[in-house]
N, C-alpha and C positions, 0 to 999 in steps of 0.2 A: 504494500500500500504506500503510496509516494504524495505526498500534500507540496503546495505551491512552489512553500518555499523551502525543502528538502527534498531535493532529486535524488534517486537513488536509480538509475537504471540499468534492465536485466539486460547486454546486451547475447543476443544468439545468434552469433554468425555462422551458418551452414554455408561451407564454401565447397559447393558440389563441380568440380571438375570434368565441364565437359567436355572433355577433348574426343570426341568422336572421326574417329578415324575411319569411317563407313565398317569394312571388315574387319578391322583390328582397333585395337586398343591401344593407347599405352600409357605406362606408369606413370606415375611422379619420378621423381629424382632427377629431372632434368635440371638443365640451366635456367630453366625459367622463374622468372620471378612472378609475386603473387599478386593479384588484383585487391587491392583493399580500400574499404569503405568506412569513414569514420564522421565524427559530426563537432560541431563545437557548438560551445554554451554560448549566442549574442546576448543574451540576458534573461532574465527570470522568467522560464515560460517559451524560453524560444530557443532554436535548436538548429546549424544548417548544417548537412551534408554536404559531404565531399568525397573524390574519389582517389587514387592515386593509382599509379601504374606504369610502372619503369621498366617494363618490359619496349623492345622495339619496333610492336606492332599493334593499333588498335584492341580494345575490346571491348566486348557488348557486355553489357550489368543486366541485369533483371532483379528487382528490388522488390519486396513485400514485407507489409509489417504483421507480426503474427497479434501482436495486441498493441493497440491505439487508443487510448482511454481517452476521453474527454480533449482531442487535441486535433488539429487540422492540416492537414499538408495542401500546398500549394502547388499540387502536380496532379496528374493525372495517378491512379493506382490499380497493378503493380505496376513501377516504375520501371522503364525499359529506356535505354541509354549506350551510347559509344563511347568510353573512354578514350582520348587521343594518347599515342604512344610516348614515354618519355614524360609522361604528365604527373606532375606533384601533388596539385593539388584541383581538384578541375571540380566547380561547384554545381551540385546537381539539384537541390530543392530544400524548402524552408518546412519546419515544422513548429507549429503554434500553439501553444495550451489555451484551452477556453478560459477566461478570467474567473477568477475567484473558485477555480474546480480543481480536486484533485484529479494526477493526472499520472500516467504512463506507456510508457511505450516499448515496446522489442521486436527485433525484424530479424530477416535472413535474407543471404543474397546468393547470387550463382553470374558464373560470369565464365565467356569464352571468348576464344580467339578468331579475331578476325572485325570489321564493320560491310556490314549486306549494302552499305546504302556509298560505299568507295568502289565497289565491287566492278569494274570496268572490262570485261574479258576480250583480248585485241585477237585479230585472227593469224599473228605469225604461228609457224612453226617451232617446237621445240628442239633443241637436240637433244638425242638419245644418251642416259646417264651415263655415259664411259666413255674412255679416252679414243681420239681422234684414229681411226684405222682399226679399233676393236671390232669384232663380232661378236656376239650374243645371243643365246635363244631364248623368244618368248616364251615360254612356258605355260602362264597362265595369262589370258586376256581379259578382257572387260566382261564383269557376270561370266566370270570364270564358274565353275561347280565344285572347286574346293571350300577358299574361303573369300573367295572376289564375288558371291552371291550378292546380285542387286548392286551390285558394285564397280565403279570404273577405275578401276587398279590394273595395275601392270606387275609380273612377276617376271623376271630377266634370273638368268640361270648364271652363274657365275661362280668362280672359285673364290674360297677364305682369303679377302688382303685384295680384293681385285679395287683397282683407282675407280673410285663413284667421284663422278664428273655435275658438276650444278647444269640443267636444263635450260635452267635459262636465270640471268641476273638476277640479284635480290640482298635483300637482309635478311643473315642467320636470327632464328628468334627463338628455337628452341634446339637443344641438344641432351640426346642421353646416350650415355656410352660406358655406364658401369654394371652394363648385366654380363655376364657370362654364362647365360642357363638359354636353353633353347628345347624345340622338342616339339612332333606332331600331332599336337592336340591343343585345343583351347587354353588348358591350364598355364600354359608359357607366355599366354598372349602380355603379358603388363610385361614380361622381361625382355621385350625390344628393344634397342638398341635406335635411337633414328636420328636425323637431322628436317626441322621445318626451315623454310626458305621464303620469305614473303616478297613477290613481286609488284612491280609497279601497278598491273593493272587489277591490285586488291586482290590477285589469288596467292595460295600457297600451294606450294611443293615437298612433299614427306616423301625422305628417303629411309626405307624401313630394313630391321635384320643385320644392321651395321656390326663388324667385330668388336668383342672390349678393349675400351680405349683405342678403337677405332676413327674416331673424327678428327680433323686438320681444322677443321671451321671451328670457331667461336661462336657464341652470342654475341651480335652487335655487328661481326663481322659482314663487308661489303664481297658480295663473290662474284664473278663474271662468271656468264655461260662458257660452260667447258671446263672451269678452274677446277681441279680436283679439290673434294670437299669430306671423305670420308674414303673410308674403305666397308668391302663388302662381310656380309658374316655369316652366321646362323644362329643368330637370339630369335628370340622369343618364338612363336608360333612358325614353326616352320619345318620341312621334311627333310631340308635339305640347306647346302650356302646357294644364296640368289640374295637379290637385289628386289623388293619393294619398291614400286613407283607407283604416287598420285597426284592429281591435282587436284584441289579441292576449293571451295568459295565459301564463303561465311552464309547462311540466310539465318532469320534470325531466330536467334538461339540454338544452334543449329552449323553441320556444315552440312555440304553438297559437293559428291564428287563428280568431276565434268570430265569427257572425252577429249583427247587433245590429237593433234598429226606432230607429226617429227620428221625433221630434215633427213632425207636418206643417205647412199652415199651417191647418187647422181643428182644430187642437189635441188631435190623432187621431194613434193608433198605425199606423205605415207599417213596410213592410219594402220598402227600395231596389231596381227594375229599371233594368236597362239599358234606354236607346231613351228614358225618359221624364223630365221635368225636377219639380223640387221649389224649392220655395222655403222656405227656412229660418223657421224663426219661435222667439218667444222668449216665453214667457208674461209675460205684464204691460205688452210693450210695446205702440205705436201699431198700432193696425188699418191692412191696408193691402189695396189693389187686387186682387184674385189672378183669371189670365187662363192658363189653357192651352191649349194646341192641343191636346191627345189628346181634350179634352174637349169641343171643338167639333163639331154636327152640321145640318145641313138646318134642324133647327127653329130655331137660333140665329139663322135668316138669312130667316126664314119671313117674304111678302110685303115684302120689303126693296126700296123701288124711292124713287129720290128724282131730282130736275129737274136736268140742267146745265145748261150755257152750248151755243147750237149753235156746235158749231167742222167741219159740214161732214164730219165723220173717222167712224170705229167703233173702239175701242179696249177692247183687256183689260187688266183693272187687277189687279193682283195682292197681297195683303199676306200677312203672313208672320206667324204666332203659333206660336214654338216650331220646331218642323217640320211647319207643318200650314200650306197655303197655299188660301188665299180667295180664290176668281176673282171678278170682278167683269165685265159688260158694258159700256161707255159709247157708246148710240150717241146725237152726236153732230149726225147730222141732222134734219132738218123733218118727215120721216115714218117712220112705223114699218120697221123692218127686222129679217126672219128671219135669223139666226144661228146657224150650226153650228161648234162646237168639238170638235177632236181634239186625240189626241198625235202628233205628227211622229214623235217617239221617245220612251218611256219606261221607264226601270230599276227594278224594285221599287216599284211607285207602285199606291194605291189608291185609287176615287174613291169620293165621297158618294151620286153619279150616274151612270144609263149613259152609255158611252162611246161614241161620238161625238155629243154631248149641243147639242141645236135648242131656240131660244127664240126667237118674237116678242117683238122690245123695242121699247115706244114712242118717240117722237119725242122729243129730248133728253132722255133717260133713262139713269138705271143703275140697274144691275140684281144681283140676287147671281143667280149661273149654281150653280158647286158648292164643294165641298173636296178636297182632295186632302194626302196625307201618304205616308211610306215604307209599305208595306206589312208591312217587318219594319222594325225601328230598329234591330236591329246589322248590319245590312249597309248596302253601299253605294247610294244611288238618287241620281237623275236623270229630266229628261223636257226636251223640248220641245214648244212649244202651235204649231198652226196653227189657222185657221179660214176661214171662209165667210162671207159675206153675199149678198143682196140685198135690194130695196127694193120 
């Protein structure tokens, strides 16, 4: 019970943390600092709030009082608001005691990252998280069916320590890089590892799965597109090391994750599938090599025949571009020999050629035979080769 002129207030700050990462989650223990709301005494009966937030990117408040006794606020309720970034003390509304009444008051607040109403989405392209001339495969695309459900996330396959590249320019605004636990199942999900990235046209950028003590970026820190900005991992919710990619936008109380294109390496707009690999490119830099498997067919390999050594034997030589594998023949001996290849066994596999696929090959020769790749690329495949000869 609180009279005129003895204040006593309950204060209950429930600071609910919504950092909503559409499929994932992540912890506290970042570098981020807290959203805080407090109020001063103008004089007996009267009260004004303020906000403060020394983080480097807007955020939205959502303010409600749980009991308001005999007293009046000068705002709309519950109180909804953008904090500006770097702000000390930023004033949001007055509160008034009825004259001559006792009186009291207590609230709670919740607050995130981001302002819906900055929110500018421009139509460049991104570049792809990795260093200039990498490849990559996507793994998981947009409303993926693992954990990218309802979701426009990108999962890039990548080894432990691989250079994670910023998308595109911005301010670090959050960073967490002291988990070291990981693991295929929900339970893991707060123990990510990420870096957020805030762009000029109000979106952000979460790079997720980072290794411990992983990141090169700071809080506060200014990044170019391209600048490496962390390394890759396997914390938190994950089957595997890859690389987490989103964009997301603030709306309010709330984010939203949005679909983006990304520079290829022929300097062409792409919009990212799963099953297929991309290689990163950066305008201005070195030309380099670029070799796919999806891209490979019969004609690539059209009258391919060159001399061995006789070693007596027949051998299938296999190489590997991407997920796309290149049979080779080598026979070995002094005369020609007919060859038949099958699969023993195979899982989700598609050939270039019919199947169980017959070549005469001459005498110390090899030969290209066919191609073979998964027949989808989000599932699982496998095969085994047998064959035949004689002479």
């Amino acid at each position: 019970m609180l009279n005129r002129y003895k204040f006593k207030a309950r204060l209950i700050i429930l600071l609910l943390f919504l950092l909503l990462f559409s499929s994932l989650s992540y912890a506290a223990g970042s570098q981020e600092g807290k959203v805080e709301i407090y109020y001063e005494k103008v004089e007996a009966g009267q009260y004004k709030f303020y906000a403060r937030n020394l983080n480097y990117a807007p955020y939205q408040i959502k303010l409600s009082f749980q009991q308001l006794r005999n007293m009046k606020v000068d705002t709309q309720l519950p109180y909804y608001g953008v904090i500006d970034a770097r702000e000390t003390k930023q004033y949001l509304f007055t509160v008034t005691a009825e004259e001559g009444s006792k009186y009291s008051f207590n609230y709670k607040y919740q607050y995130l990252l981001g302002d819906p109403n900055a929110v500018r989405p421009d139509d460049k392209a991104y570049l792809f998280p990795y260093q200039h001339g990498n490849k990559h495969k996507l793994t998981q695309g947009y409303n993926g069916g693992y954990s990218h459900r309802n979701t426009l996330a990108l999962d890039f396959e990548m080894k432990r320590g691989t250079p994670i590249t910023a998308a595109r320019s911005g301010v670090v605004v959050r960073v967490k890089e002291n988990s070291n636990i990981g693991g295929p199942s929900r339970r893991y999900i707060k123990h990510a590892n990420y870096i957020t990235i805030y762009h000029e046209d109000g979106t952000f950028a979460d790079y997720a799965h980072l290794k411990y003590n992983g990141a090169r970026a700071e809080v506060g820190d200014k990044v170019r597109a391209g600048e490496v900005i962390a390394y890759s991992g396997n914390t938190g919710w994950s089957r595997g090391p890859h690389l987490h990619f989103e964009i997301f936008k603030p709306i309010r109380m709330n984010h939203k994750t949005i679909a983006t294109d990304f520079l290829n390496h022929n300097s062409q707009r792409v919009r990212a599938r799963a099953g297929n690999y991309y290689y990163a490119y950066q305008p201005g830099m070195n030309d380099f090599k670029v070799q796919l498997g999806r891209k490979l067919s019969n004609q690539d390999y059209a009258g391919y025949s060159t001399p061995i050594n006789q070693t007596n034997q027949l051998e299938l030589k296999r190489e590997r571009i991407d997920d796309t594998i290149i049979l080779f023949i080598k026979n070995g001996y002094d005369k020609e020999v007919e060859v038949e290849v099958d699969f023993k066994q195979a899982q989700n596999i598609e050939t270039s050629k019919s199947i169980p696929y017959s070549k005469i090959v001459p005498a110390t020769t090899e030969v290209y035979a066919f191609l073979f790749r998964p027949a989808n690329h989000q599932q699982q495949w496998g095969y085994s080769l047998q064959y035949s000869y004689r002479k």
